[in-house]
PyMOL Python script that loads the backbone (N, CA, C, O; Angstrom):
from pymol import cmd

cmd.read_pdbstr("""\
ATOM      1  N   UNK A   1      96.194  18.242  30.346  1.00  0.00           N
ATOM      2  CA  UNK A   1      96.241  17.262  31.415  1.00  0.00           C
ATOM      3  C   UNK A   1      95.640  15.963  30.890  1.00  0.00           C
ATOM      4  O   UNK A   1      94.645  15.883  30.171  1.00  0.00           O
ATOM      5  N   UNK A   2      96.463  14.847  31.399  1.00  0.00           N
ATOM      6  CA  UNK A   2      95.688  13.708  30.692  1.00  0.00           C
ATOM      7  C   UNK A   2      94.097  13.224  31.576  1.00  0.00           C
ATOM      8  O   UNK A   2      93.617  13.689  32.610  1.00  0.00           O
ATOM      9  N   UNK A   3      93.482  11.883  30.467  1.00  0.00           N
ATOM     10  CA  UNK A   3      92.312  12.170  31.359  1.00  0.00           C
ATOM     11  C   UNK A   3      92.175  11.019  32.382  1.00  0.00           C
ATOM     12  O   UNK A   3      91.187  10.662  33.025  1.00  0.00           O
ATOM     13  N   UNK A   4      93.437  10.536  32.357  1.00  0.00           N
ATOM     14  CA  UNK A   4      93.460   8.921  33.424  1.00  0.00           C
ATOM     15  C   UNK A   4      94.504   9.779  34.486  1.00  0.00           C
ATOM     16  O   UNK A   4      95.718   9.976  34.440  1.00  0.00           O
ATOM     17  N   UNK A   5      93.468  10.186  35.442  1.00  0.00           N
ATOM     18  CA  UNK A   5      93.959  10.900  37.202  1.00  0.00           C
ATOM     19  C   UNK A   5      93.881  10.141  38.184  1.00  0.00           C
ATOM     20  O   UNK A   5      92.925   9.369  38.265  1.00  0.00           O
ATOM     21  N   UNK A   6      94.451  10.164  38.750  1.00  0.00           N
ATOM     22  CA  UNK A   6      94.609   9.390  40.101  1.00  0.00           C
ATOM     23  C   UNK A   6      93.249   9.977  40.690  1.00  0.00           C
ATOM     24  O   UNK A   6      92.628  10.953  40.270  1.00  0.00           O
ATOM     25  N   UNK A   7      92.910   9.083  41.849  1.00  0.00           N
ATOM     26  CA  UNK A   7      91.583   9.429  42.383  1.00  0.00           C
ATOM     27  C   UNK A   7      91.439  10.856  43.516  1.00  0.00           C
ATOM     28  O   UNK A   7      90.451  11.583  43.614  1.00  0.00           O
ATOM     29  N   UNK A   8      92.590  10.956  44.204  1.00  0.00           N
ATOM     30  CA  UNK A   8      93.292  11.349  44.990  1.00  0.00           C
ATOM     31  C   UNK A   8      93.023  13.115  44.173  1.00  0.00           C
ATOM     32  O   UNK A   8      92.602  14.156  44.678  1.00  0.00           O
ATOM     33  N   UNK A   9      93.283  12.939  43.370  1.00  0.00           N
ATOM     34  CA  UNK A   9      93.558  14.494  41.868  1.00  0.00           C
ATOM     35  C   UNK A   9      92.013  14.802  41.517  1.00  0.00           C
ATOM     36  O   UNK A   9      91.664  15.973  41.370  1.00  0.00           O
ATOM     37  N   UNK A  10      91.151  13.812  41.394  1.00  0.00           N
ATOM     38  CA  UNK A  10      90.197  14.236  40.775  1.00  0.00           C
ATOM     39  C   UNK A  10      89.193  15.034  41.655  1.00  0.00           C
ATOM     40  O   UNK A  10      88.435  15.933  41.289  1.00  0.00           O
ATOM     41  N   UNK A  11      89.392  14.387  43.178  1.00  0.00           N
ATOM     42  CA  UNK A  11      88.583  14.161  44.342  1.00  0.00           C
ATOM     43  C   UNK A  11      88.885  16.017  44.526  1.00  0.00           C
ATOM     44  O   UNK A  11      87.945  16.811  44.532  1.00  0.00           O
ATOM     45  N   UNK A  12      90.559  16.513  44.682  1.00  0.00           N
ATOM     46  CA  UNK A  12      90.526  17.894  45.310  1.00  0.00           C
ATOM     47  C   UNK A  12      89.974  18.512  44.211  1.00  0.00           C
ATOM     48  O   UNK A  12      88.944  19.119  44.505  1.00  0.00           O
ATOM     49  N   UNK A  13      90.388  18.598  42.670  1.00  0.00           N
ATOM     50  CA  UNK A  13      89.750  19.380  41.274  1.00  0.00           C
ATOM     51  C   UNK A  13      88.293  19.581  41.470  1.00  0.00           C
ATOM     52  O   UNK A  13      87.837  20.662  41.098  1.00  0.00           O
ATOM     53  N   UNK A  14      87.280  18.473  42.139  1.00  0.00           N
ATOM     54  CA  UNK A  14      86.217  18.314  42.008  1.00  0.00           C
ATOM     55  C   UNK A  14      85.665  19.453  43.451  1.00  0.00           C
ATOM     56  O   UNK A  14      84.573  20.004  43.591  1.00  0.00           O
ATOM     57  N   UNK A  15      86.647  19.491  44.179  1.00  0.00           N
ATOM     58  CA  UNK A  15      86.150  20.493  45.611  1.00  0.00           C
ATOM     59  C   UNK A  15      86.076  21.966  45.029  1.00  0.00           C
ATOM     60  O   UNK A  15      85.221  22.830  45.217  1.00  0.00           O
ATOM     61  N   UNK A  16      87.649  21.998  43.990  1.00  0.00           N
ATOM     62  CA  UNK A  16      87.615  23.732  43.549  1.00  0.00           C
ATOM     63  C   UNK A  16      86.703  23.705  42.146  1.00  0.00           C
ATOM     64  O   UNK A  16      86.905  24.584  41.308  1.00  0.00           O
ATOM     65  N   UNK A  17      85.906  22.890  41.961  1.00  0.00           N
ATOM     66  CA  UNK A  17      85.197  23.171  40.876  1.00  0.00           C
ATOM     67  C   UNK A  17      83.653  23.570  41.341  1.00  0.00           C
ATOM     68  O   UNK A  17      82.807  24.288  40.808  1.00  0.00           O
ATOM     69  N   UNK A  18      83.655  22.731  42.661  1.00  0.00           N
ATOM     70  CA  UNK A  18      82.293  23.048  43.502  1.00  0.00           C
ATOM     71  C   UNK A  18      82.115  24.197  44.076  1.00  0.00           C
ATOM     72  O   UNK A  18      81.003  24.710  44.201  1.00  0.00           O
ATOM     73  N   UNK A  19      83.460  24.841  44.582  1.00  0.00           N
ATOM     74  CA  UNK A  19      83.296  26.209  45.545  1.00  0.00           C
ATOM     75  C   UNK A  19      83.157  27.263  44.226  1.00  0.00           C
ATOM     76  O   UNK A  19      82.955  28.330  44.805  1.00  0.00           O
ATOM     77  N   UNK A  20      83.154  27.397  43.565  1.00  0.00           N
ATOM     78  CA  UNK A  20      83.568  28.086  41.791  1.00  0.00           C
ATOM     79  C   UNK A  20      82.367  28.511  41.606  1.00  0.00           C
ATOM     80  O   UNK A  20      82.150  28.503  40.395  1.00  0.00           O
ATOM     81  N   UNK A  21      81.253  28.970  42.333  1.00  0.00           N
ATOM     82  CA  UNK A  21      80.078  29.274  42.146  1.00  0.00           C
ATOM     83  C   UNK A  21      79.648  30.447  42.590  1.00  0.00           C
ATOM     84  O   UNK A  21      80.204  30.690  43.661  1.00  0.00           O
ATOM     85  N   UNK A  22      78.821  31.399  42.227  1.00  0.00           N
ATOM     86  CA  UNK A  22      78.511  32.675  42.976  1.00  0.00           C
ATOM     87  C   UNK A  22      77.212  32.169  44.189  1.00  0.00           C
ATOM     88  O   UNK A  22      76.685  31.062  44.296  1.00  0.00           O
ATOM     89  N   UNK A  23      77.061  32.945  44.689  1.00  0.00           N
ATOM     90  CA  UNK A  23      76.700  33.273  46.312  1.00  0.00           C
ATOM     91  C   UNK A  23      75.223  32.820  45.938  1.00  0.00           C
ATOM     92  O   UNK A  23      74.828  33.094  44.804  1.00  0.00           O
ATOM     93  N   UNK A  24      74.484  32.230  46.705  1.00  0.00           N
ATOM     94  CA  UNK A  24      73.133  32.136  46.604  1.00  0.00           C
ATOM     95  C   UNK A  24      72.369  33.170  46.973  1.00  0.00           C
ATOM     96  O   UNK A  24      72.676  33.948  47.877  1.00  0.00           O
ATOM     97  N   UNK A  25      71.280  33.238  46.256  1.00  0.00           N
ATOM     98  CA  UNK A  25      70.269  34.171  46.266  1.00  0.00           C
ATOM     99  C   UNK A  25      70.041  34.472  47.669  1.00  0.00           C
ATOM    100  O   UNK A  25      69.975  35.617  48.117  1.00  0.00           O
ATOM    101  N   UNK A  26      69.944  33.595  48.226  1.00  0.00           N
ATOM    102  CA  UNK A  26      68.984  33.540  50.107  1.00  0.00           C
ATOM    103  C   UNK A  26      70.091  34.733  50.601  1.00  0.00           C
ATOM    104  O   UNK A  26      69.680  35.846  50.929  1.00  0.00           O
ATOM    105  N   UNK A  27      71.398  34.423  50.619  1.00  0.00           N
ATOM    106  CA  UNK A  27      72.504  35.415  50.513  1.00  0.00           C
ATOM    107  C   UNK A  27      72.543  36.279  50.606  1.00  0.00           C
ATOM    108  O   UNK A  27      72.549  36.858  51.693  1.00  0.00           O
ATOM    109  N   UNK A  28      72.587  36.763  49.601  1.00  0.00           N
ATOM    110  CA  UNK A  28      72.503  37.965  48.731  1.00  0.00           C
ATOM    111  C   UNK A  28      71.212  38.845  49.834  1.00  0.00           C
ATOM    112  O   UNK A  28      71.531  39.909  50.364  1.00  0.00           O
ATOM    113  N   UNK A  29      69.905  38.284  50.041  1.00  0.00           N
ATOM    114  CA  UNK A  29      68.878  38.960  50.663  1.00  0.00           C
ATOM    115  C   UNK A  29      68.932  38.947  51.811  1.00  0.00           C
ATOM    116  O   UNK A  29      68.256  39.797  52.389  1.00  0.00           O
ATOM    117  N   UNK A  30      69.997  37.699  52.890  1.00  0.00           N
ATOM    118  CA  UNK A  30      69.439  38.007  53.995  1.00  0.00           C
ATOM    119  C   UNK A  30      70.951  38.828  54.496  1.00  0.00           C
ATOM    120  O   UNK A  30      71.200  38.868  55.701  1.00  0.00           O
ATOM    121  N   UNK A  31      72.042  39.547  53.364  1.00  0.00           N
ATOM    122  CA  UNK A  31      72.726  40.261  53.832  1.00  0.00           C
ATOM    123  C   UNK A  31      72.295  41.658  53.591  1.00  0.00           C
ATOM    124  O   UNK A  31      73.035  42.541  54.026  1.00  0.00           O
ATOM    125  N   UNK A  32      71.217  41.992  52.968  1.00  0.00           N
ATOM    126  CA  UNK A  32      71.249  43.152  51.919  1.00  0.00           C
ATOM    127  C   UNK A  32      72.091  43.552  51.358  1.00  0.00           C
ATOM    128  O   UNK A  32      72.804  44.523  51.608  1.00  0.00           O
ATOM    129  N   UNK A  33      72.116  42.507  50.129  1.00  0.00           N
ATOM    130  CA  UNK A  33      72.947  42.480  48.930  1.00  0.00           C
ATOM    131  C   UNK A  33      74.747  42.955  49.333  1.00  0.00           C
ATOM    132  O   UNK A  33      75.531  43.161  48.406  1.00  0.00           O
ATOM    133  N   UNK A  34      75.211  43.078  50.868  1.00  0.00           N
ATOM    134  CA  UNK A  34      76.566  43.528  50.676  1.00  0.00           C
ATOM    135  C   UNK A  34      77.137  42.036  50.261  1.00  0.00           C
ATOM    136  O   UNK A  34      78.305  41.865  49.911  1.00  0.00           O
ATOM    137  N   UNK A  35      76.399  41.239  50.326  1.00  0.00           N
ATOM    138  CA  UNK A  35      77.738  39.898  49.906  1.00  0.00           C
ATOM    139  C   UNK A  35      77.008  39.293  48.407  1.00  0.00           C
ATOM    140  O   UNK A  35      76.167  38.405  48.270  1.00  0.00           O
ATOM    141  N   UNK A  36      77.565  39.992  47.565  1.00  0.00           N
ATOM    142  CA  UNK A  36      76.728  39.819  46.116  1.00  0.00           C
ATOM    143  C   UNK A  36      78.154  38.721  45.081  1.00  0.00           C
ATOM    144  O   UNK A  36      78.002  38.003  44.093  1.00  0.00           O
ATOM    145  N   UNK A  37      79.358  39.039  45.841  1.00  0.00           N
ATOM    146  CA  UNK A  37      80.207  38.484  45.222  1.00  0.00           C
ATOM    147  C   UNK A  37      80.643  37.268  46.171  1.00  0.00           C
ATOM    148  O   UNK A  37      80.499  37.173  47.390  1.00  0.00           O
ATOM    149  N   UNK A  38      81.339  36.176  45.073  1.00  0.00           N
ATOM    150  CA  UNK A  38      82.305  34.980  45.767  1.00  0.00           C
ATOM    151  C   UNK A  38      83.227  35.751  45.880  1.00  0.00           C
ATOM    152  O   UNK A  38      83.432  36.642  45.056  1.00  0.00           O
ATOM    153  N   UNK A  39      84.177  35.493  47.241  1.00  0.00           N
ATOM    154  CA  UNK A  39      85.318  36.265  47.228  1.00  0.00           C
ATOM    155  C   UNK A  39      86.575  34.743  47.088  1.00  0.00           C
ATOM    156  O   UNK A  39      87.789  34.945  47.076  1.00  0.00           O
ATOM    157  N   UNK A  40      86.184  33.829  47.028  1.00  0.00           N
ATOM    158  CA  UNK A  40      87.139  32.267  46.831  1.00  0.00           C
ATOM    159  C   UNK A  40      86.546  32.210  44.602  1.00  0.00           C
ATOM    160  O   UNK A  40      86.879  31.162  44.048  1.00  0.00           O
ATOM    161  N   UNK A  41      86.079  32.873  44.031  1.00  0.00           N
ATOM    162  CA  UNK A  41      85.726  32.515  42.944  1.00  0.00           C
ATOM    163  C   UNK A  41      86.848  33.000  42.179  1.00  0.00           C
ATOM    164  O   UNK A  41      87.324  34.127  42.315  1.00  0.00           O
ATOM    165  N   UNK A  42      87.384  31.861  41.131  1.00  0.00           N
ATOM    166  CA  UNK A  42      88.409  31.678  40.273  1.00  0.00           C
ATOM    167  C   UNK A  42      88.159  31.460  38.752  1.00  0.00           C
ATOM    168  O   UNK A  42      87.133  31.138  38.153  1.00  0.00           O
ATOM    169  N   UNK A  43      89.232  31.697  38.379  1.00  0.00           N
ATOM    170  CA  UNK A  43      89.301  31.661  36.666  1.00  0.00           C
ATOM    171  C   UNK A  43      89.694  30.657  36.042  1.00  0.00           C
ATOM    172  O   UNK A  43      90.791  30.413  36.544  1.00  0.00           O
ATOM    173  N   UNK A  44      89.449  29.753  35.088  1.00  0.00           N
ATOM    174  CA  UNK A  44      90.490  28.786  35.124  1.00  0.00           C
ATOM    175  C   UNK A  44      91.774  28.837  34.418  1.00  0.00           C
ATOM    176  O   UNK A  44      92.667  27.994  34.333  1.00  0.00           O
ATOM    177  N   UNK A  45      91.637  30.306  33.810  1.00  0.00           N
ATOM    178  CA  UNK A  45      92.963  30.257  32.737  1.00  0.00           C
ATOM    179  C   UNK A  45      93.906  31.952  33.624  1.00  0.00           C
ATOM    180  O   UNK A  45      94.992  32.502  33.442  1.00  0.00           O
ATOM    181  N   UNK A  46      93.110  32.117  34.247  1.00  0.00           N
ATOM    182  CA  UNK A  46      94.384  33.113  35.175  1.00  0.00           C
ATOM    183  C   UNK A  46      94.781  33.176  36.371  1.00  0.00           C
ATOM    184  O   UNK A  46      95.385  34.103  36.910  1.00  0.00           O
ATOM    185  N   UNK A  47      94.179  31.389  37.170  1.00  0.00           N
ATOM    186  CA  UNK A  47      95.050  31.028  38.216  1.00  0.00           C
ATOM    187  C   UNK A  47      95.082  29.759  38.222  1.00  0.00           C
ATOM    188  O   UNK A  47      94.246  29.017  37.706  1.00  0.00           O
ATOM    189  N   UNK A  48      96.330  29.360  38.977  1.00  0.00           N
ATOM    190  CA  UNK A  48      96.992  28.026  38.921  1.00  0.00           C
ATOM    191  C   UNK A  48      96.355  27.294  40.371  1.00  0.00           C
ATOM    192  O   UNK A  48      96.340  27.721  41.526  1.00  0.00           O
ATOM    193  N   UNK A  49      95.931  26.226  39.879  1.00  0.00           N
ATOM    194  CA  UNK A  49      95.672  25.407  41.867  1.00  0.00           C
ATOM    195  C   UNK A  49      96.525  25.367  42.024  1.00  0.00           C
ATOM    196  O   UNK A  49      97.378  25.638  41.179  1.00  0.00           O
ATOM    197  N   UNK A  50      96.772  24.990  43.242  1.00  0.00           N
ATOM    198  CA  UNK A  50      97.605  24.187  44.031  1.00  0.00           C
ATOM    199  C   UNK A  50      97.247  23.236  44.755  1.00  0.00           C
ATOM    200  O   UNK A  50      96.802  23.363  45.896  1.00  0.00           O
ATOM    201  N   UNK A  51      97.430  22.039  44.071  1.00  0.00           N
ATOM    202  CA  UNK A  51      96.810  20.740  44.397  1.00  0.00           C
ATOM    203  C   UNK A  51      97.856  19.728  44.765  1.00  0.00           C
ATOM    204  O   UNK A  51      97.525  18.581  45.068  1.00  0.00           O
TER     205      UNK A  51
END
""", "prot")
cmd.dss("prot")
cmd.show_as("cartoon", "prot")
cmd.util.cbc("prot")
cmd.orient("prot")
């Protein structure tokens, strides 16, 4: 991908790069540990956005 993006491109990339994180600790404890996983967490080489 080149690196001159429209602003519009960078703005949604930058939302699925933010949600791309595992679950916070506080989480994790105030579920007892059943929510230990992201269930929105992605790969970047074995799924495609859709942007």
């Amino acid at each position: 991908m080149s690196k001159n993006k429209p602003l519009g491109k960078k703005i949604r990339l930058m939302k699925h790069v933010n949600s791309n994180r595992r679950v916070p600790g506080w989480v994790m404890m105030k579920t007892d540990r059943k929510m230990t996983q992201n269930p929105k967490r992605k790969n970047w080489r074995r799924s495609n956005l859709k942007l």
